[in-house]
C-alpha positions in Angstrom: 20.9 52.8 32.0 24.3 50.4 33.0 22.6 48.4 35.3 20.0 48.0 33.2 23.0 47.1 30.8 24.5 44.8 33.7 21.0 42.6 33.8 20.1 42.1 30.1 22.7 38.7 30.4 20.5 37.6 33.0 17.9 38.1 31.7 18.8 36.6 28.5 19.9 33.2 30.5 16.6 33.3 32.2 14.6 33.2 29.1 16.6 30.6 27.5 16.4 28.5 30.7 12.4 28.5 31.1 12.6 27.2 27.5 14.9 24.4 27.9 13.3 23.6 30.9 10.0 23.3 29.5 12.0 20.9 26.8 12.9 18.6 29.3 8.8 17.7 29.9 8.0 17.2 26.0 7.6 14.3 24.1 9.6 13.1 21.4 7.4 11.2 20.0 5.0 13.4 19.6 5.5 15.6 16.7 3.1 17.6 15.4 0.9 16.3 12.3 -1.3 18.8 10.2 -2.9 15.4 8.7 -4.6 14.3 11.6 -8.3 14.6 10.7 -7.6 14.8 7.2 -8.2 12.7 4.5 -5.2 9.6 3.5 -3.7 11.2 0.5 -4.2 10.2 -2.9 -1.6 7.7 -4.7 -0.9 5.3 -7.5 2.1 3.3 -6.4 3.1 -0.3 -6.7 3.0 -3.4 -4.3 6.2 -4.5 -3.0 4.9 -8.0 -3.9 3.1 -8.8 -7.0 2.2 -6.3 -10.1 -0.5 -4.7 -8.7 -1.1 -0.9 -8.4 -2.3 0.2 -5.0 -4.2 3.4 -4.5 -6.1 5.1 -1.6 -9.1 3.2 -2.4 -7.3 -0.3 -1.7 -7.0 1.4 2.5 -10.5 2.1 3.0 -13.1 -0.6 4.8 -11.5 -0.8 8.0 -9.6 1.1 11.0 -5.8 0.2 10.4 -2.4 1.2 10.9 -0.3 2.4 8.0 3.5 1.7 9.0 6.6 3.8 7.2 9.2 1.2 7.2 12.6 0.6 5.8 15.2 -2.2 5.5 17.4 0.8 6.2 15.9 1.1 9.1 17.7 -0.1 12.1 14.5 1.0 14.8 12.1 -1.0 12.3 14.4 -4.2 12.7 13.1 -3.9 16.5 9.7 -2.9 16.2 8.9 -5.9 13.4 8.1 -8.9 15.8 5.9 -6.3 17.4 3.9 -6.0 14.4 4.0 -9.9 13.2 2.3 -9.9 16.7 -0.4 -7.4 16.5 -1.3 -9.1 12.5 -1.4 -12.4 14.3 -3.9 -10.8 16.6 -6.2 -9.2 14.2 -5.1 -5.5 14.0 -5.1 -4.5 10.5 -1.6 -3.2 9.6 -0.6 -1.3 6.0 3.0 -1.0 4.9 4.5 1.7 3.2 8.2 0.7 2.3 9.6 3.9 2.2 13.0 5.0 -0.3 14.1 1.2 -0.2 14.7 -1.1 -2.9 12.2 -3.9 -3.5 14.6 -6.5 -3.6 15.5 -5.2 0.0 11.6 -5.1 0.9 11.1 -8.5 -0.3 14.0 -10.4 1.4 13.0 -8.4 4.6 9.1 -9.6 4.3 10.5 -13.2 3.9 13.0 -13.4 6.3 11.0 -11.5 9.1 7.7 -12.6 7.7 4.8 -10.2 6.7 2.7 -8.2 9.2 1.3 -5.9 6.6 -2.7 -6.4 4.8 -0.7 -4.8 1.7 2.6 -3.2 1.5 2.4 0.1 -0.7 6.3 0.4 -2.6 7.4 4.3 -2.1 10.9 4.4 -3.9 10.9 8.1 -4.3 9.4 9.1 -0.8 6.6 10.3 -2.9 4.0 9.3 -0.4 5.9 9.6 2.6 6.4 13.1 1.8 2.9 14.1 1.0 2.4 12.7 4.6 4.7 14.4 6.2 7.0 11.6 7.2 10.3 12.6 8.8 12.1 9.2 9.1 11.3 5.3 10.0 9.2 4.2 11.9 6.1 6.1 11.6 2.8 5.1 11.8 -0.3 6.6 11.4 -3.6 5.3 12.6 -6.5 5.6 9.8 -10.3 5.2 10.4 -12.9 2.4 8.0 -13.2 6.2 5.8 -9.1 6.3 5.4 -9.0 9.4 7.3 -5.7 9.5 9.3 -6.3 10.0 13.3 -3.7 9.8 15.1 -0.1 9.3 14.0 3.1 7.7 16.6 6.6 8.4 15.7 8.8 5.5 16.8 9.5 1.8 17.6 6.0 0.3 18.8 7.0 -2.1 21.5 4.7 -4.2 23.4 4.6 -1.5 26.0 4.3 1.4 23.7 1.3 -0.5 22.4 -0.3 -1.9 25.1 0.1 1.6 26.9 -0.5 4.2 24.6 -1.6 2.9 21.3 -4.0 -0.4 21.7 -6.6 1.9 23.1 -6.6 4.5 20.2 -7.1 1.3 17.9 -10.0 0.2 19.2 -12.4 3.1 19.7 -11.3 3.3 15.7 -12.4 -0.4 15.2 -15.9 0.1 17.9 -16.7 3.4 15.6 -17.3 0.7 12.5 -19.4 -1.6 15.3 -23.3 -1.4 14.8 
């Protein structure tokens, strides 16, 4: 019974090691969804331009990306150009400017120009929290019916998108192809 005793501490640290090993080989940015494969939620919220109300209905038509982002957001500063790209070159992009103040959002859109097809206003997190959002950037990839994908937590560089994420955009956009 002691030297059983004597080995529980090692066998303690042993179990503790497999799992931080196993750590080590895990992606951050890879965070678990549970709305992949589920339907855009519904909302009623304002443009951050203009008077209009946007709902769900205003995201459906076309594969797209829906982007959380912030002028709080130091990673969204980076990833923008990256974005004003990808619009230039046809990819669909939604905005959801998430616990920000509009007059923020707008100076933002017109100093760093506008990537986004429409830019949903999220004050309260409203939206962002009935998609599970954990910060800025987040973006989720949506199909022509608005159900959500795939999802990619981080800055979308021009690597990021040219090796993990332009390829998930297209077979959405080739599944609306006759």
């Amino acid at each position: 019974m002691k030297r059983w005793l004597m080995l529980l501490p090692l066998a303690i640290f042993l179990v503790v090691a497999v799992f931080l090993y196993r750590g080590l080989y895990l992606d951050p940015a890879e965070l678990p969804s549970a709305m992949i494969n589920k339907p855009f939620p519904e909302f009623s919220l304002p443009a951050v331009q203009g008077d209009k109300t946007l709902t769900r209905a205003d995201i459906l038509g076309k594969p797209a990306l829906v982007n959380v982002w912030g002028t709080w957001c130091i990673s969204c500063r980076v990833e923008h150009p990256v974005l004003n790209k990808l619009a230039q070159q046809g990819v669909v992009i939604y905005g959801i400017n998430y616990k920000d103040t509009n007059a923020d959002a707008l100076k933002w859109l017109t100093d760093f120009h506008n990537p986004y097809a429409l830019d949903i206003r999220d004050d309260q997190g409203s939206l962002g929290l009935n998609l599970g959002v954990y910060g800025a950037p987040e973006t989720f990839f949506i199909d022509a019916r608005g159900i959500i994908r795939d999802k990619f937590v981080g800055v979308i560089d021009e690597q990021v998108w040219r090796e993990k994420l332009a390829a998930k955009y297209q077979a959405l956009v080739d599944e609306v192809k006759p």
